[in-house]
Backbone as JSON Lines, residues from 0, in Angstrom:
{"i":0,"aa":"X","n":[78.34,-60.35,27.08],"ca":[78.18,-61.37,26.06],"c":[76.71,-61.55,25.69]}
{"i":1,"aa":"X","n":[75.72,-61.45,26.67],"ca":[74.5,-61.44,26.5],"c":[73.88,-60.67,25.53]}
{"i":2,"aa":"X","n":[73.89,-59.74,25.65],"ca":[73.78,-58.03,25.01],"c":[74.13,-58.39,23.65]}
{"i":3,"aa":"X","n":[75.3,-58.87,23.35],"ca":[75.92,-59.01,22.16],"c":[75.24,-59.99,21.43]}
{"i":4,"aa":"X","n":[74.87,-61.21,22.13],"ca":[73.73,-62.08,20.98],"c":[72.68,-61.54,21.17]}
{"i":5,"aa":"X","n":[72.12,-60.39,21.93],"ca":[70.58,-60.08,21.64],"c":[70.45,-59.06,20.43]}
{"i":6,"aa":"X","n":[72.0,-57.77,20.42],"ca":[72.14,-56.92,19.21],"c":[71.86,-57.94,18.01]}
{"i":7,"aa":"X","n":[73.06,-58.81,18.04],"ca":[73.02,-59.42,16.76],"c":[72.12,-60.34,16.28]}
{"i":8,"aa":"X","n":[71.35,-60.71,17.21],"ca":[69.64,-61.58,16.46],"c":[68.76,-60.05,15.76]}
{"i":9,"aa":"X","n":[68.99,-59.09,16.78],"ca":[67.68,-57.99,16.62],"c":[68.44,-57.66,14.74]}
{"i":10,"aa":"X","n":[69.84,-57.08,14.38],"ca":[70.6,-57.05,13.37],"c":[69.95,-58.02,12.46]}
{"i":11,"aa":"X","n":[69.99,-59.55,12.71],"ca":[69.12,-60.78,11.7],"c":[68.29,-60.57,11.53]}
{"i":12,"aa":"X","n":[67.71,-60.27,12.56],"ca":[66.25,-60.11,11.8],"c":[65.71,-59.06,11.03]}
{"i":13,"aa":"X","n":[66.56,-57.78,11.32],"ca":[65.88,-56.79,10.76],"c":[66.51,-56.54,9.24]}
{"i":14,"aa":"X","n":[67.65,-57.25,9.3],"ca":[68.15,-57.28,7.64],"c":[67.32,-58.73,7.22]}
{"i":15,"aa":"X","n":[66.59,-59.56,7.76],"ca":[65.61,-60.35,7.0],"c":[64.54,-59.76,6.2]}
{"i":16,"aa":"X","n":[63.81,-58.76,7.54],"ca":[63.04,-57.93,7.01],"c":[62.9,-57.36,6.15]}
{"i":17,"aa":"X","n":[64.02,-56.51,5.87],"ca":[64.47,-55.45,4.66],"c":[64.26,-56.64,3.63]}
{"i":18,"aa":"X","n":[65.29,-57.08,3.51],"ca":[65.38,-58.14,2.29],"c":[64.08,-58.62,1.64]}
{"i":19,"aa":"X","n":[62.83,-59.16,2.99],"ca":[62.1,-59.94,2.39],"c":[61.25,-58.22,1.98]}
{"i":20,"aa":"X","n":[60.87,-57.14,2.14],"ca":[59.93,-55.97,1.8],"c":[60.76,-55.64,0.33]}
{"i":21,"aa":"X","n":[62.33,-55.53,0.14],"ca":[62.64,-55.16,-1.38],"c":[62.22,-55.85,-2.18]}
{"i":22,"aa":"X","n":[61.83,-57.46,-1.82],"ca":[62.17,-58.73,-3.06],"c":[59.88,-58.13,-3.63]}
{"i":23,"aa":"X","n":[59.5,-57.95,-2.72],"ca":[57.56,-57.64,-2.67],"c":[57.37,-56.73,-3.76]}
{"i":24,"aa":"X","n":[58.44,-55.88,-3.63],"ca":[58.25,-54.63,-4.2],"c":[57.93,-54.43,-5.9]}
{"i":25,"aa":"X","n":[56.19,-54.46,-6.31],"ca":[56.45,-54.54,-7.83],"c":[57.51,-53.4,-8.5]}
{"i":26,"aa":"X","n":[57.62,-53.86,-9.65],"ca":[58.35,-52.73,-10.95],"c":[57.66,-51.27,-11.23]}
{"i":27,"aa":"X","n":[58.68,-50.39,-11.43],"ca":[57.28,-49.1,-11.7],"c":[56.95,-49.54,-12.83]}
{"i":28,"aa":"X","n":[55.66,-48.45,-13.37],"ca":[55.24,-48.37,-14.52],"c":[56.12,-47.94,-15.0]}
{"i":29,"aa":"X","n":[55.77,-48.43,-16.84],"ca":[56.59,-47.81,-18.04],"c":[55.65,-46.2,-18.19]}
{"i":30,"aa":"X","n":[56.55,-45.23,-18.16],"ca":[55.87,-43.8,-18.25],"c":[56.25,-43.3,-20.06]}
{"i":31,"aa":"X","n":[56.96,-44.5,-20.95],"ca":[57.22,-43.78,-22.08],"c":[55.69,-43.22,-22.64]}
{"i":32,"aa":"X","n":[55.54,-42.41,-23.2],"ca":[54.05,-42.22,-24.22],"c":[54.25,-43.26,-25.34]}
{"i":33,"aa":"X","n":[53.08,-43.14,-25.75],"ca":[52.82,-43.77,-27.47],"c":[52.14,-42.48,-28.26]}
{"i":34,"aa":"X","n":[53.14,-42.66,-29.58],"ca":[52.39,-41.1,-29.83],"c":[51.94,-41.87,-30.93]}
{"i":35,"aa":"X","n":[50.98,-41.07,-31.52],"ca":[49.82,-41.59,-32.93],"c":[49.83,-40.4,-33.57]}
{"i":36,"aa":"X","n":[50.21,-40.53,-34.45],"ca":[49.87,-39.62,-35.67],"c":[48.97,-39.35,-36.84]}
{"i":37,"aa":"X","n":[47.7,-38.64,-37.38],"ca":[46.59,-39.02,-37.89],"c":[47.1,-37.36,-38.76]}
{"i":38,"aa":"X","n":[47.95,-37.63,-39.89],"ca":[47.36,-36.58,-40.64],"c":[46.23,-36.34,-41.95]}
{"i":39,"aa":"X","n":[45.57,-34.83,-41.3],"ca":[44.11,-34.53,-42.1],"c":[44.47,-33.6,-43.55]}
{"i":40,"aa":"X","n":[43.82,-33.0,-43.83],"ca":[43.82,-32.29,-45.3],"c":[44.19,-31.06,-44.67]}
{"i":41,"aa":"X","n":[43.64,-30.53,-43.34],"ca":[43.57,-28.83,-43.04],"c":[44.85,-29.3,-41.92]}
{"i":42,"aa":"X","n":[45.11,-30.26,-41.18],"ca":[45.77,-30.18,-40.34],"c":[46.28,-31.63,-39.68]}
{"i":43,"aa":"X","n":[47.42,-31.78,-38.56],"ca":[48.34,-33.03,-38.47],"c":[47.34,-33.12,-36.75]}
{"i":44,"aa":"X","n":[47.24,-34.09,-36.14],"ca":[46.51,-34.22,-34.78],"c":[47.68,-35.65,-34.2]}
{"i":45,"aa":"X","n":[48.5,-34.74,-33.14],"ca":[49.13,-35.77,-32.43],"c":[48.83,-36.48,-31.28]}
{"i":46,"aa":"X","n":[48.27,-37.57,-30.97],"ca":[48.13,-38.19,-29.47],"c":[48.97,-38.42,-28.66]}
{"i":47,"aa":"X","n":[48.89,-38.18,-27.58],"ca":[50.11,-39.09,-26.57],"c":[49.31,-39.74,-25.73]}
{"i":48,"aa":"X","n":[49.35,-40.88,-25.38],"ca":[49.0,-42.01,-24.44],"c":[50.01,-42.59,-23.71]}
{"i":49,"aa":"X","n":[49.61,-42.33,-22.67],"ca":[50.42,-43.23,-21.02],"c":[49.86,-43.95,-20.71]}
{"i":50,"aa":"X","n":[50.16,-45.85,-20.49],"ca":[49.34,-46.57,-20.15],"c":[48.21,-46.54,-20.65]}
{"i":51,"aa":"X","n":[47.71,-46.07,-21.72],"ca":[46.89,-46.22,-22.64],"c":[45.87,-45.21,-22.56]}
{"i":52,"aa":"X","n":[46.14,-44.04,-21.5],"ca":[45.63,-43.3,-21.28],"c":[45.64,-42.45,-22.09]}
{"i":53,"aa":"X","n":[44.57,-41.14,-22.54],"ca":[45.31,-40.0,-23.81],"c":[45.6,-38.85,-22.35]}
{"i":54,"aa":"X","n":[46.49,-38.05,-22.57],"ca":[46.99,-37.64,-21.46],"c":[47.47,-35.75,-22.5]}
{"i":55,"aa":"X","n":[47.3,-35.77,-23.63],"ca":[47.87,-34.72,-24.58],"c":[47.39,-35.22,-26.0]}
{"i":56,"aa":"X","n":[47.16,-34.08,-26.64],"ca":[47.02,-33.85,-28.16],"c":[47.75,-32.8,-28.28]}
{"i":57,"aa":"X","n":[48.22,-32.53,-29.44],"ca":[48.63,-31.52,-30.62],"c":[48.27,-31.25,-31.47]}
{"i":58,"aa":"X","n":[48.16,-30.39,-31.95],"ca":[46.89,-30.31,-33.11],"c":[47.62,-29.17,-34.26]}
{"i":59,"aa":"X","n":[48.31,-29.1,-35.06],"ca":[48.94,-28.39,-35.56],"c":[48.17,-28.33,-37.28]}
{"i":60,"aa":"X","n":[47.4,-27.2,-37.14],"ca":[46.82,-26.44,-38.61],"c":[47.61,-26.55,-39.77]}
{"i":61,"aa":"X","n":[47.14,-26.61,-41.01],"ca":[47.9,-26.53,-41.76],"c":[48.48,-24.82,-42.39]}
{"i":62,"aa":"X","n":[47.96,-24.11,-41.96],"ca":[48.14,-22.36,-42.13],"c":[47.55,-21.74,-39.95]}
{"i":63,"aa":"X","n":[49.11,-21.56,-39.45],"ca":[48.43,-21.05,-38.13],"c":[49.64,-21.74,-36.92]}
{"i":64,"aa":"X","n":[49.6,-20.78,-36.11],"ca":[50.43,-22.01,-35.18],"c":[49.65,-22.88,-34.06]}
{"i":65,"aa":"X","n":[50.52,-23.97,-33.82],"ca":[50.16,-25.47,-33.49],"c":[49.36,-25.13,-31.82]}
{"i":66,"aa":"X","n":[48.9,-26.01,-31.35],"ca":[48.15,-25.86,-30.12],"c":[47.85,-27.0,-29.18]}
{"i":67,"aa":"X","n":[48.1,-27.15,-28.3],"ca":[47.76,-28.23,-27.4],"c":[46.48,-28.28,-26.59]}
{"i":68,"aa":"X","n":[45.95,-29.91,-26.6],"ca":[44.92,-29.83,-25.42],"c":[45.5,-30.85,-24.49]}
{"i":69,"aa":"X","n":[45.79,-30.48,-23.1],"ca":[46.13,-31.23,-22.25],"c":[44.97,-31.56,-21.29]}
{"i":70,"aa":"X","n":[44.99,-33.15,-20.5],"ca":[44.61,-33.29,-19.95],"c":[43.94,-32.71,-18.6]}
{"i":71,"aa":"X","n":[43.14,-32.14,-18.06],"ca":[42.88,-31.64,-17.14],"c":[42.51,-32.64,-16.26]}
{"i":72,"aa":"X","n":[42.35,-33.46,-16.0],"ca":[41.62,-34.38,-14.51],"c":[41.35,-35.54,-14.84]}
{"i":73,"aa":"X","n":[40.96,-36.31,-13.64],"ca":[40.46,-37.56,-14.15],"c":[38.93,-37.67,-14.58]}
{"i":74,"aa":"X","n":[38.34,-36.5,-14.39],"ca":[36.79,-36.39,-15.42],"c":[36.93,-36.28,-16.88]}
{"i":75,"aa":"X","n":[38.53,-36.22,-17.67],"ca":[38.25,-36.45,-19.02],"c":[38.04,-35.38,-19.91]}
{"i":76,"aa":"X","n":[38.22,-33.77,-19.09],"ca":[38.37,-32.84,-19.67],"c":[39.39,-32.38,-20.25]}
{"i":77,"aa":"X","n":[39.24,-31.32,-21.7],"ca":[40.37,-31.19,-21.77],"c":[40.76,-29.48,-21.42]}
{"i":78,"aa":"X","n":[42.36,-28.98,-21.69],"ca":[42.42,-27.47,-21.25],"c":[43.21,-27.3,-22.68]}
{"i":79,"aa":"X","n":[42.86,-25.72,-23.59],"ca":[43.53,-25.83,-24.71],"c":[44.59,-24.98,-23.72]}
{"i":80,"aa":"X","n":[45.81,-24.87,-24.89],"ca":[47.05,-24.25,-24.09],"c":[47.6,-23.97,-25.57]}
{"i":81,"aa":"X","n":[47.99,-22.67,-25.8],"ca":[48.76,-22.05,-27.01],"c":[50.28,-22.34,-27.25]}
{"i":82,"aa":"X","n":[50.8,-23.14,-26.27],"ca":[52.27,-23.94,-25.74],"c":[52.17,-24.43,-24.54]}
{"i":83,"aa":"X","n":[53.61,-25.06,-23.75],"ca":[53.61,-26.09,-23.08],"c":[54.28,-25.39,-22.25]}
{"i":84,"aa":"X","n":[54.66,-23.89,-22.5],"ca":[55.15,-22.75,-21.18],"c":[54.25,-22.77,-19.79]}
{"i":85,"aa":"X","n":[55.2,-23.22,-19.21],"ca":[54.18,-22.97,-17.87],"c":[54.05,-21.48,-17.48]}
{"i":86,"aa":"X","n":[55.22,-20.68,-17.6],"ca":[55.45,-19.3,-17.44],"c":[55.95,-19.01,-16.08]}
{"i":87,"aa":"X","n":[56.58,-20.13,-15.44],"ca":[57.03,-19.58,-13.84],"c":[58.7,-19.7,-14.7]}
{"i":88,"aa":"X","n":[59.27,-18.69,-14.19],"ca":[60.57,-18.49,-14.04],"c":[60.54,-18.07,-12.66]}
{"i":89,"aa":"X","n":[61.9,-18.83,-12.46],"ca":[62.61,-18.9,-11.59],"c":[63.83,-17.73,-11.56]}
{"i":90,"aa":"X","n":[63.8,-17.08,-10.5],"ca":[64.83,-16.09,-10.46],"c":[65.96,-16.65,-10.28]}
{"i":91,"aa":"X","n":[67.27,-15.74,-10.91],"ca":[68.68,-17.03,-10.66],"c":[69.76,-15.48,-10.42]}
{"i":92,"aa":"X","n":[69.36,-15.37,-8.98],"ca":[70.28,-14.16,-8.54],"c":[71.79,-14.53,-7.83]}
{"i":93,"aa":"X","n":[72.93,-14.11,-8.19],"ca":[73.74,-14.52,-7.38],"c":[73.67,-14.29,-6.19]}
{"i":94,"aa":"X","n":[73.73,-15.04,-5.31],"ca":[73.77,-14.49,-3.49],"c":[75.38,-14.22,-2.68]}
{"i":95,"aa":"X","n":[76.27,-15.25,-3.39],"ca":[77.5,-15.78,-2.64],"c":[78.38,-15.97,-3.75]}
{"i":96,"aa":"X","n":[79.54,-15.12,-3.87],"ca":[80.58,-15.62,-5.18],"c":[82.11,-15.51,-4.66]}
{"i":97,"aa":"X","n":[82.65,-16.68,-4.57],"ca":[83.99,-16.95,-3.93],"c":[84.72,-16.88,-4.75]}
């Protein structure tokens, strides 16, 4: 009988615990972008901002295909990229077919 009220305090308390660490827990961030659109005479320049961050451009010519500069780091550089291909494929071999 002893045993049995010491399980079930250690049980109280530790579902107190839980309870009171979920209720602490802030909200995530909103990760939607904000995109901005600024079109020029030679060409269209798209922003994306996260948290107000610029995180991507697009930059699409008016004669030529379109081009991205993505963010590289938190120093604010950017990397151009001719698309958004990363270029890893994944092999998709059957191993096992029942």
């Amino acid at each position: 009988m002893r045993y049995f009220s010491i399980t079930a305090l250690a049980i109280i308390a530790v579902g107190i615990a839980l309870s009171a660490a979920a209720e602490t827990a802030p909200p995530p961030p909103k990760l939607e972008p904000q995109i901005t659109i600024v079109r020029r005479e030679n060409e269209t320049v798209e922003e994306y901002r996260v948290n107000g961050r610029l995180t991507m451009v697009k930059v699409t010519p008016r004669h030529g295909r379109p081009y991205y500069l993505v963010a590289g780091g938190a120093d604010g550089t950017f990397i151009r990229r001719d698309s958004l291909d990363t270029g890893l494929r994944v092999p998709l071999w059957v191993l096992f077919s029942f």
